[in-house]
N, C-alpha and C positions, 0 to 999 in steps of 0.2 A: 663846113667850109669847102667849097664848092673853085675849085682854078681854072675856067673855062678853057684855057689852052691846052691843059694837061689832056681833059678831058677828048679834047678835037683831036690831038698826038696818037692819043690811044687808042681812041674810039671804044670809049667804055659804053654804054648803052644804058639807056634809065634804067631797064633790067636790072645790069647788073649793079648799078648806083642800091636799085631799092632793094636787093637781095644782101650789097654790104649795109647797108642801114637799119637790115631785122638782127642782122647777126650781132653788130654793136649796141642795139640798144638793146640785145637779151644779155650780152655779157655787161653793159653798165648798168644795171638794175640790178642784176646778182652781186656787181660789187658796190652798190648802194649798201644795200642790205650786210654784206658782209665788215665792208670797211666801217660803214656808221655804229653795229651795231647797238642798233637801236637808240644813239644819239641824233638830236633833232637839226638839221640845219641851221648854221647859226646865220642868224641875223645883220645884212653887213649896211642897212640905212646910220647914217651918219660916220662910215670908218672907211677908212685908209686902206683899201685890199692891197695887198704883196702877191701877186703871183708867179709862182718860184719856177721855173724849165730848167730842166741840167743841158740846156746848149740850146740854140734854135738852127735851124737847116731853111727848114723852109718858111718857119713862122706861123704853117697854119695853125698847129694846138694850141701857142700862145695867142695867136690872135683869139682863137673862138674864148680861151679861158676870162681872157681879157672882157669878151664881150659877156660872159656870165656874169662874173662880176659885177660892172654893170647895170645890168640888169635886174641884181639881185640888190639894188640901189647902193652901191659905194660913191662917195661923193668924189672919191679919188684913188685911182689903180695905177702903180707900178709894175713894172714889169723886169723881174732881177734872173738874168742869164750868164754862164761864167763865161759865156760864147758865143758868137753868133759873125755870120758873115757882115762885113760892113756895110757892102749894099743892100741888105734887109734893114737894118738898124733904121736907118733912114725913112726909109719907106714906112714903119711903123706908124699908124693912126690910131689905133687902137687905146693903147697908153699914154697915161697922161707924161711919165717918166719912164728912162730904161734906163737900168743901171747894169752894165756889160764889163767883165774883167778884159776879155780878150778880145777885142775887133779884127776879126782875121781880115785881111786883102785876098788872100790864096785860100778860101776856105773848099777844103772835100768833104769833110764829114764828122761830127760831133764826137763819134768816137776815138776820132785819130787825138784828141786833147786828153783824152784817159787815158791811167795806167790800168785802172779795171773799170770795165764798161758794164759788167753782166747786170742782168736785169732785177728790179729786185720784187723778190716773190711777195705771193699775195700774206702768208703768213708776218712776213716780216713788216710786210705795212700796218697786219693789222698790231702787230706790237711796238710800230711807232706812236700809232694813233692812241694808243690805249693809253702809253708814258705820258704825250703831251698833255693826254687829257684830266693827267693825275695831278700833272705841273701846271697847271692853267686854270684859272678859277672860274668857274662853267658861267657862260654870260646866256641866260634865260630871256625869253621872251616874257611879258607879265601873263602868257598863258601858262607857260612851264615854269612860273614863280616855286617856290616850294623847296625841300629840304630833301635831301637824297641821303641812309646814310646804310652800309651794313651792318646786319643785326643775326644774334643767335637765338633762337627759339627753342626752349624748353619742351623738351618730347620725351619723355619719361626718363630713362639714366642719360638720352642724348640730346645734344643740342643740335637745330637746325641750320642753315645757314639761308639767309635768306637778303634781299639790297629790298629795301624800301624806299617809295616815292612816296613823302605829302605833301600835296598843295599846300598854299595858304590856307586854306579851309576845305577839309576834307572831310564833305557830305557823303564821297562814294568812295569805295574803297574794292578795288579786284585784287582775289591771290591770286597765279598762276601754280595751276598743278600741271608741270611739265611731264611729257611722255619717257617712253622709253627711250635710252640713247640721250637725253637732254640733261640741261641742267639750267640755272639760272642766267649763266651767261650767254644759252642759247640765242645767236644773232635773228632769228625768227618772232622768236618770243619778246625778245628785247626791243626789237621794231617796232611790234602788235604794240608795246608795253609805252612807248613813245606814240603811237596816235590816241589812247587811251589819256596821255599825262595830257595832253594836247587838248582833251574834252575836258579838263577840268577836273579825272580823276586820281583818288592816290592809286597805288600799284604794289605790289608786295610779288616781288620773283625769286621764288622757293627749290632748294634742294630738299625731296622729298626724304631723299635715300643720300647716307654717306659715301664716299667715293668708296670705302671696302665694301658695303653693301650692295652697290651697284656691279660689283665684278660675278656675281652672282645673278643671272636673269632672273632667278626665281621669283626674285625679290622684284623686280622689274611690274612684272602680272600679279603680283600679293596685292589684289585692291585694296582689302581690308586692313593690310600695313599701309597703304598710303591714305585711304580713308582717315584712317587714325593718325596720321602728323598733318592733314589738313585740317581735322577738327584741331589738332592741338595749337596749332596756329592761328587758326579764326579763333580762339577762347585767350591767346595773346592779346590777338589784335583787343579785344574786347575789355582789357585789364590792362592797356595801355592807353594815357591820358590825348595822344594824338588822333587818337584812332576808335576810344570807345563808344566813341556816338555816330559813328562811319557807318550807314551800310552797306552790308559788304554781298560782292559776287565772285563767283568762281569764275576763271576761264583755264581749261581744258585742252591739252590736244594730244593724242593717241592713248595712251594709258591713261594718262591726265586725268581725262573727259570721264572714264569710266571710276575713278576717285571722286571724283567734283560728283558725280549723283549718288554715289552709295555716302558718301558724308553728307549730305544734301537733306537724307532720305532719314537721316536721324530723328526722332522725334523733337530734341531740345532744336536743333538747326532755326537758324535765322537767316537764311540763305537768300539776297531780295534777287539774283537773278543770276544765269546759268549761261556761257557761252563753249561749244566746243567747238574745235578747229581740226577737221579731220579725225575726230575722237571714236573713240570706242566705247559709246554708252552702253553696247549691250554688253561689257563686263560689270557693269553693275547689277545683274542679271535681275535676282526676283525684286530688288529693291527700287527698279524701275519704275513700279505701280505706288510706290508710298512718297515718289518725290512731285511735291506740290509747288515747287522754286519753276518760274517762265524758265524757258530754259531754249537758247537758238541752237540747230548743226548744220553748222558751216559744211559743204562735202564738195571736195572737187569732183566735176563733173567728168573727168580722166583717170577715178580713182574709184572703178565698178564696186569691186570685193565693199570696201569702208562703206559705200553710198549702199549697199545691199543691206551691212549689218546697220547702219543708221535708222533706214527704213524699218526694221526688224523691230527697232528698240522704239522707235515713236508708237508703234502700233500700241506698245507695254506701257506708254505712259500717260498720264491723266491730268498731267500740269498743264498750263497754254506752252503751247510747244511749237514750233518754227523750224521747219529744213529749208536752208538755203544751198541753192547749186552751183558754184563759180564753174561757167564751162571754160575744159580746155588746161582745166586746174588739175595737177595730179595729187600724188598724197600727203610731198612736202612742202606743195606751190610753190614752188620753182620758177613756175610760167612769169615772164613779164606780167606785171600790173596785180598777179590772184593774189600774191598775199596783201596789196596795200587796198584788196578790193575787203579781201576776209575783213583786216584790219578796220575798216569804214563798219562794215556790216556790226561788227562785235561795240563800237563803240556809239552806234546808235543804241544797240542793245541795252546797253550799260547805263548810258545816258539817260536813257524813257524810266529806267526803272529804280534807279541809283540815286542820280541828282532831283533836289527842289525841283518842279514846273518852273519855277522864275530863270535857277540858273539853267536848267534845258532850254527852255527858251532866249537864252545871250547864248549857245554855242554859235559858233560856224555855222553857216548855212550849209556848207558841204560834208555836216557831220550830223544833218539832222535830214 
């Protein structure tokens, strides 16, 4: 939202326009990712949007919100402020309605109507986000039809903890074997995990390692302990009646990756296909040469050391095997766009080798 007078007042410069437009759109894609965690935009053809401002001043963010909305087809958008100057109200085209408590005449500034104005931080939103979404019965697209529920898995004296997605019919089925420092709630993983639900597949996002187990790195690098509660989870998956006829993939990223092929590389393994994301396959070290599962590695192209050992590890392997290079991507893709690029990449993967040829063929075009 662009106010040409401001602009002539100031004498900002397209320069400096498109130097503030890399910088905003690197921090709204970080809180894409972090806010949604890994929930999918919801859908607003045929609904009534409310969008909520704690004040307007000048009107630009309500207007542009307004015009997302939208665009994002609402048939009808409100617009609800506790404040706003009276000569803005007016002027409003945007909205179809405005619903305003306090029409200032005198107005200086949003803040002066507060008793506490401060801002409120990114953790905290995301634990608004998380309550509403507990409260709120998840409205799916018929891609993301399917049943979500947490579940404990059976690992010798322990139980796993793991959130599982099934479609309505669930031909493919990925676990995530998360890395070190992660867990299931991982906002990365949970993204990845939402364009995967989005191709049609189920999903299974696993804590490898107990939260006391975890305070120990050791346990972090023990592939052979994480090898072992990934198989014990794929032989779940495989004795549960939603899931038994599913085939299933692994997706991997840091330790993850290097689990997902030594479990892989089992003889009994039914493994139909392999995706790691910045992973470390060469922790699977001799067991490298016995894994016969496609297998893709994802490497950002900013992230030398990992793209060294990836190369090291493809050399060792004898399955169809795939290195992809997102440039400009470092280890945690971080970069605007690398993860939702990883993410594309990982669910063709899964796609080609997971689902029927009929249902691959009805995905998205932009996912094939």
């Amino acid at each position: 939202m662009l106010d040409s007078r401001i602009i002539a007042a100031t004498g900002v410069t397209q320069e400096d326009m498109s130097a503030a437009e890399r910088r905003e759109r690197d921090l709204l894609e970080s809180r894409v990712v972090r806010y949604r965690q890994g929930r999918p935009r919801r859908d607003l053809h045929g609904c009534a949007a409310i969008v909520v401002d704690d004040g307007c001043a000048t009107g630009s963010t309500a207007r542009v919100a307004c015009r997302v909305a939208r665009q994002l087809g609402a048939t009808r958008v409100i617009l609800a402020v506790p404040v706003a100057p009276a000569r803005l109200l007016s002027s409003l085209t945007e909205p179809d309605d405005v619903v305003c408590l306090v029409s200032a005449q005198d107005f200086q500034a949003v803040g002066y109507h507060y008793r506490d104005f401060a801002p409120t931080g990114d953790e905290e939103v995301v634990q608004l986000l998380d309550a509403a979404e507990q409260r709120l019965p998840s409205v799916r697209n018929a891609e993301h039809a399917g049943v979500d529920e947490e579940v404990e898995i059976p690992s010798g004296a322990l139980r796993l903890r793991g959130t599982l997605h099934l479609p309505a019919r669930c031909d493919g089925l990925v676990v995530f074997a998360h890395g070190s420092g992660s867990s299931r709630h991982s906002p990365r993983n949970r993204f990845v995990a939402s364009v995967l639900q989005g191709a049609g597949l189920g999903t299974l996002l696993l804590d490898l390692l107990t939260p006391a187990e975890e305070v120990d790195r050791g346990n972090v690098f023990d592939i052979a302990l994480l090898a072992q509660r990934l198989t014990a989870a794929t032989l779940w998956l495989g004795s549960n009646d939603g899931t038994s006829s599913s085939r299933i993939g692994y997706f991997g990223a840091s330790t993850g990756a290097g689990a997902a092929l030594w479990a892989a590389a089992e003889p009994e393994a039914r493994i139909a296909a392999i995706v790691s994301r910045g992973g470390r396959p060469d922790l699977a070290g001799p067991r490298l040469g016995s894994v016969r599962t496609p297998t893709l590695l994802i490497v950002g192209g900013a992230d030398p050391q990992v793209l060294a050992l990836n190369r090291q590890a493809m050399a060792m392997m004898r399955s169809p095997t795939r290195l992809e290079i997102i440039p400009g991507a470092t280890h945690l893709f971080e970069e605007p766009g690398t993860l939702k690029h990883a993410a594309s990449l990982a669910a063709n993967w899964f796609v080609h080798y997971l689902l029927p040829a009929q249902a691959a063929e009805s995905m998205p075009r932009g996912l094939l």
